[in-house]
C-alpha positions in Angstrom: 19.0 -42.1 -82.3 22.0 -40.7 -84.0 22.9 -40.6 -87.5 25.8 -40.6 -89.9 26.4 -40.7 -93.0 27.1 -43.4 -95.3 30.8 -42.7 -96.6 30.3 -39.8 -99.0 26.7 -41.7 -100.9 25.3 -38.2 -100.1 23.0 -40.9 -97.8 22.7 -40.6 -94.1 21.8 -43.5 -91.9 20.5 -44.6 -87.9 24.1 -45.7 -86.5 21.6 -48.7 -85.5 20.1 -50.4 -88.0 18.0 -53.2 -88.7 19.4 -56.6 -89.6 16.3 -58.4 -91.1 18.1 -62.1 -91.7 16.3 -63.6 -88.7 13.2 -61.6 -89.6 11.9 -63.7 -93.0 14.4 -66.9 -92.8 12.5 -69.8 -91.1 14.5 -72.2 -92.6 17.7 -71.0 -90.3 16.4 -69.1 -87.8 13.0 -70.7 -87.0 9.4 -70.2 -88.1 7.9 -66.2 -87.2 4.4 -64.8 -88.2 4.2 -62.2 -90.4 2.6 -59.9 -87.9 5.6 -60.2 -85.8 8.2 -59.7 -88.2 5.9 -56.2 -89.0 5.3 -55.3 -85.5 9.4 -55.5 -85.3 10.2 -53.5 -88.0 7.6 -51.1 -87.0 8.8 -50.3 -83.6 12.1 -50.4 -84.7 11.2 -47.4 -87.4 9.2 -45.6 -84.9 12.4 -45.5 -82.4 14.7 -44.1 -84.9 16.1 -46.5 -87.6 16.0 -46.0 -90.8 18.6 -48.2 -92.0 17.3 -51.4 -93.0 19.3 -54.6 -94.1 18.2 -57.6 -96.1 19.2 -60.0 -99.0 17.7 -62.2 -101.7 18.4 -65.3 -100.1 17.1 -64.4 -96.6 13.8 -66.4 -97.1 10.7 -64.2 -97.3 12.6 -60.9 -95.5 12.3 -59.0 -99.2 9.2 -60.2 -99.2 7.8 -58.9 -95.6 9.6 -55.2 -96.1 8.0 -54.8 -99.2 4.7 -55.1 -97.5 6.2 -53.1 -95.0 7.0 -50.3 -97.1 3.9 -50.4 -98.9 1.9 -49.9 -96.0 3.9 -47.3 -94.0 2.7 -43.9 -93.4 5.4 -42.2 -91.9 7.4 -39.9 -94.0 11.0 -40.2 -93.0 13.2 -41.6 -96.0 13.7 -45.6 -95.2 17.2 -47.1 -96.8 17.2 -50.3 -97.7 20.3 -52.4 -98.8 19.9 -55.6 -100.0 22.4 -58.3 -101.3 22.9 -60.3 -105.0 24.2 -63.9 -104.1 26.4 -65.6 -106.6 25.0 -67.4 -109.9 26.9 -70.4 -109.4 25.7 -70.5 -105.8 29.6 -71.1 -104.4 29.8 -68.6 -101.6 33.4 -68.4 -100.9 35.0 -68.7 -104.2 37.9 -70.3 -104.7 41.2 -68.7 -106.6 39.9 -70.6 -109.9 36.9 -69.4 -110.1 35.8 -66.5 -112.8 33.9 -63.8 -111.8 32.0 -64.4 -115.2 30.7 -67.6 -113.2 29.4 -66.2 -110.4 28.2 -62.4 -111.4 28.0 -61.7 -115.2 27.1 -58.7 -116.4 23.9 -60.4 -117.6 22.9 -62.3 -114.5 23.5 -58.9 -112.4 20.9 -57.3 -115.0 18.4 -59.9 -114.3 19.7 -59.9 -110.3 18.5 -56.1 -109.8 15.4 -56.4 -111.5 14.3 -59.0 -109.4 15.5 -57.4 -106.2 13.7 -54.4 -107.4 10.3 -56.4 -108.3 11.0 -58.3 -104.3 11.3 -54.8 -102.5 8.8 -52.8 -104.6 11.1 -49.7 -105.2 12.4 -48.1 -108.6 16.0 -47.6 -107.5 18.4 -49.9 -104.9 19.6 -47.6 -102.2 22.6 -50.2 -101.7 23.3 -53.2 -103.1 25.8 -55.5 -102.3 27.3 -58.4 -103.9 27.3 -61.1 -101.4 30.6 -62.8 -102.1 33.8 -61.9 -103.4 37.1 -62.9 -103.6 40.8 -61.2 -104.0 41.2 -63.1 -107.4 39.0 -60.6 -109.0 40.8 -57.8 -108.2 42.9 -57.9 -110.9 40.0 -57.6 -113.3 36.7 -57.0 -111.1 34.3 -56.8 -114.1 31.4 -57.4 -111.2 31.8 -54.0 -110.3 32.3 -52.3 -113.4 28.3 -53.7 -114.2 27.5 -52.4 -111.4 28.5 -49.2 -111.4 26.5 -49.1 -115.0 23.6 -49.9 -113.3 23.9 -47.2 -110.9 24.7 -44.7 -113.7 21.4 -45.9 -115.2 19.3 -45.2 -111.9 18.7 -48.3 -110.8 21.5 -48.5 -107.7 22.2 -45.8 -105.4 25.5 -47.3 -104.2 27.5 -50.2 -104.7 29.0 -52.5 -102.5 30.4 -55.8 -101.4 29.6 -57.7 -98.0 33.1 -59.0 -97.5 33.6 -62.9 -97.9 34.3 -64.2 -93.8 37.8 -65.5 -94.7 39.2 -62.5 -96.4 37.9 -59.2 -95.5 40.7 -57.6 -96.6 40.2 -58.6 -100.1 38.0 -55.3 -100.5 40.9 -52.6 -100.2 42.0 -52.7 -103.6 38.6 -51.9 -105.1 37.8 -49.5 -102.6 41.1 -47.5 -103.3 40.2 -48.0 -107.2 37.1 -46.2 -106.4 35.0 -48.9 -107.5 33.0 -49.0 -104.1 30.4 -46.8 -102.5 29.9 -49.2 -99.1 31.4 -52.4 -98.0 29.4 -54.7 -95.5 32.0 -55.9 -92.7 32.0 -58.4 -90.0 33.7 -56.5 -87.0 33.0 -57.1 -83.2 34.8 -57.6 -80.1 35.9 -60.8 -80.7 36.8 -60.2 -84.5 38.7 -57.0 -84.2 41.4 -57.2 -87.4 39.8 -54.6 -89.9 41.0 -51.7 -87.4 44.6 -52.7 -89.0 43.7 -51.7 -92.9 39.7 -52.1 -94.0 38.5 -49.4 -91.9 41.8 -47.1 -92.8 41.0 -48.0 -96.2 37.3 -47.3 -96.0 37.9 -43.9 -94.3 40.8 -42.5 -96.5 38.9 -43.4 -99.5 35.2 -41.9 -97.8 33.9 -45.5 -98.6 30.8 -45.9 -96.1 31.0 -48.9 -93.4 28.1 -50.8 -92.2 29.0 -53.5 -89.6 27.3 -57.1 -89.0 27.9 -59.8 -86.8 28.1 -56.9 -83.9 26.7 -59.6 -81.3 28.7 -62.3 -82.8 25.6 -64.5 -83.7 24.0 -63.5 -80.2 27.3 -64.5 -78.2 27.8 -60.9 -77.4 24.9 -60.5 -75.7 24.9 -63.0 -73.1 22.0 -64.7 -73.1 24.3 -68.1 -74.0 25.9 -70.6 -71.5 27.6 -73.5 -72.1 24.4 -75.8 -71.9 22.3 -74.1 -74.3 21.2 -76.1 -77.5 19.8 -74.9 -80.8 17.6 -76.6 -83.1 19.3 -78.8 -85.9 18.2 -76.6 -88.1 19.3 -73.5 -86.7 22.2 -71.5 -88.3 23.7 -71.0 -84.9 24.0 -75.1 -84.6 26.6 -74.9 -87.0 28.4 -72.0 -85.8 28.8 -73.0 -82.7 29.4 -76.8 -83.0 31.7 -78.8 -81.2 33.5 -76.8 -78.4 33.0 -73.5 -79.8 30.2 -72.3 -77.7 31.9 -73.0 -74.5 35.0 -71.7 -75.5 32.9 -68.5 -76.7 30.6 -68.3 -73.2 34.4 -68.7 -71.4 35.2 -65.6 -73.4 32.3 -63.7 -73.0 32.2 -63.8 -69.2 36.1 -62.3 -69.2 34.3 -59.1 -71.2 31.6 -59.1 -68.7 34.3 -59.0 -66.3 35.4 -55.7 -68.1 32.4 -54.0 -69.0 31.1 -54.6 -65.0 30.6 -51.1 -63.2 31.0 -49.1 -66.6 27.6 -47.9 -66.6 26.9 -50.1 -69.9 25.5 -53.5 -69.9 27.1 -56.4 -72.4 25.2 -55.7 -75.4 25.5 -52.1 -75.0 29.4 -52.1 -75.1 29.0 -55.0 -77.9 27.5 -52.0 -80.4 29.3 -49.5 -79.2 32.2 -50.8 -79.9 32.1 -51.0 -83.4 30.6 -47.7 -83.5 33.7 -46.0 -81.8 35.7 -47.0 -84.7 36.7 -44.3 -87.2 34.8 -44.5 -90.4 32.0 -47.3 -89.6 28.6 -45.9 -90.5 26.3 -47.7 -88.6 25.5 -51.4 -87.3 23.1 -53.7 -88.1 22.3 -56.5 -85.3 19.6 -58.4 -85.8 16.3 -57.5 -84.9 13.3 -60.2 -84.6 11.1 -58.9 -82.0 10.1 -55.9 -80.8 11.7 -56.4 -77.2 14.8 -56.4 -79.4 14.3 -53.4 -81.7 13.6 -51.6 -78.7 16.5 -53.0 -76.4 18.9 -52.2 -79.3 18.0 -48.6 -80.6 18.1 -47.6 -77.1 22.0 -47.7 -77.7 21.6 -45.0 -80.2 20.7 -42.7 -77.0 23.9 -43.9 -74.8 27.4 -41.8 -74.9 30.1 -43.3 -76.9 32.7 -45.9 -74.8 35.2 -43.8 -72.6 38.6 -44.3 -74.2 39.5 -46.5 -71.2 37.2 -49.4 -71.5 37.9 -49.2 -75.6 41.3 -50.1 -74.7 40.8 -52.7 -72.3 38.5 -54.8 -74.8 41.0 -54.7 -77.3 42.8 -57.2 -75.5 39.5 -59.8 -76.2 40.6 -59.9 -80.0 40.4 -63.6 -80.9 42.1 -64.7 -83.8 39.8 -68.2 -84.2 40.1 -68.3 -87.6 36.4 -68.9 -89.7 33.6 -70.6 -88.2 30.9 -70.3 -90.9 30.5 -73.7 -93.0 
């Protein structure tokens, strides 16, 4: 495993990390034991990562890495970021809404305490807001609490996972130094923050941690037009309709380019987002430990030849926003 550090936090982090949605979320992602989410996290520890990633509404993942934590006896330094959703429970806010709606000062208060009390700890290594939106910019009071509550001790850094539709909308804070990390959505199909969030991030030493590297498993492979997901499952919604064939169409033509490289599909899939200046580390989402294993194993790989990290450039896919 390899490690960087986290913009200039003063934190350093596995390049591969541990995205724990899948791990405690039965309602979208399907029922797991608690042993096996453990057993997951466990592996994935002892093979490196010590990056992990979670949120308050990913079901019971808070929940299962605070037991986790409280029963680990290794001594290397774990980093946990976790996310605050909105009060108002609107996800993608609109131009109209105020930020006073979604994240007061007061609900924020009461947001960290409770993510504190879920994970166990005395102090938030990252915390991100989980939604934002460009109209705040002009007056981004969210982040003015929040810094606050890091000068208090109870946040190490402060961040924003950047809303689907509008990534973008996190330069200006960044550049107002309001920002420690952002939380960005960049893989081979969704390429665009290479023209200005990851400049932004880098100029302004703000630390980058990418999801959505496998593009919801997509990336991987393991999908073919024929394949069906539960009703339930959050993947039934993002690829509805003619999405998933279109995306298996598309996936085959990177096979295509990746074949005789040396690295399989997923392997180029993290790597990718790794070879761009200023990311941090990437968080793919780990649920068993076949796949914490499968993934940190990429931490151990050289970086993409310049070559093939031109020629998947050209699988950029401008498909607009899938998520509901």
């Amino acid at each position: 495993m390899k490690y960087r550090p986290l913009g200039k936090t003063g934190i350093e982090v596995s390049e591969i990390g541990f995205g724990a949605w899948a791990l405690g979320d039965a309602e979208w992602w399907g029922a797991q034991s608690q042993k096996d989410s453990l057993a997951a996290l466990e592996k994935a520890v002892d093979l490196g990562v010590t990056l992990i990633d979670t949120a308050s509404v990913y079901g019971d993942s808070e929940r299962i890495l605070r037991t986790f934590l409280a029963g680990r006896s290794g001594s290397t330094p774990l980093i946990v970021s976790t996310k605050t959703a909105p009060e108002n429970g609107i996800w993608r806010p609109d131009p109209w809404t105020r930020w006073e709606e979604a994240f007061s000062e007061a609900y924020l208060r009461r947001d960290v305490e409770e993510r504190l009390q879920a994970l166990g700890v005395e102090c938030l290594d990252v915390l991100f807001l989980h939604s934002w939106t460009r109209a705040w910019n002009r007056d981004p009071g969210p982040l003015f609490a929040l810094q606050k509550l890091k000068q208090e001790g109870k946040i190490r850094a402060v961040g924003i996972s950047t809303p689907e539709q509008d990534q973008d909308s996190v330069n200006d804070p960044m550049k107002a130094g309001l920002l420690d990390v952002v939380q960005v959505i960049y893989n081979l199909f969704e390429q665009d923050p290479s023209a200005e969030l990851l400049p932004t991030a880098q100029a302004t030493g703000t630390g980058v941690i990418v999801r959505v590297a496998f593009d919801e498993g997509a990336l991987t492979g393991k999908y073919s037009a024929g394949t069906r997901f539960p009703a339930t499952d959050f993947r039934a919604t993002y690829f509805k309709g003619e999405r998933l064939s279109d995306t298996v169409e598309r996936v085959k033509a990177i096979e295509n380019d990746v074949a005789g490289s040396g690295y399989t599909l997923p392997q180029a899939a993290l790597l990718y987002p790794l070879a761009q200046p200023g990311v941090s580390a990437v968080i793919p989402g780990i649920r068993t430990i076949s796949q914490a294993e499968q993934n940190t194993a990429v931490g151990a790989l050289p970086p993409l030849p310049d070559t093939l990290l031109k020629t998947l450039r050209r699988h950029r896919w401008n498909r607009g926003v899938w998520y509901p």
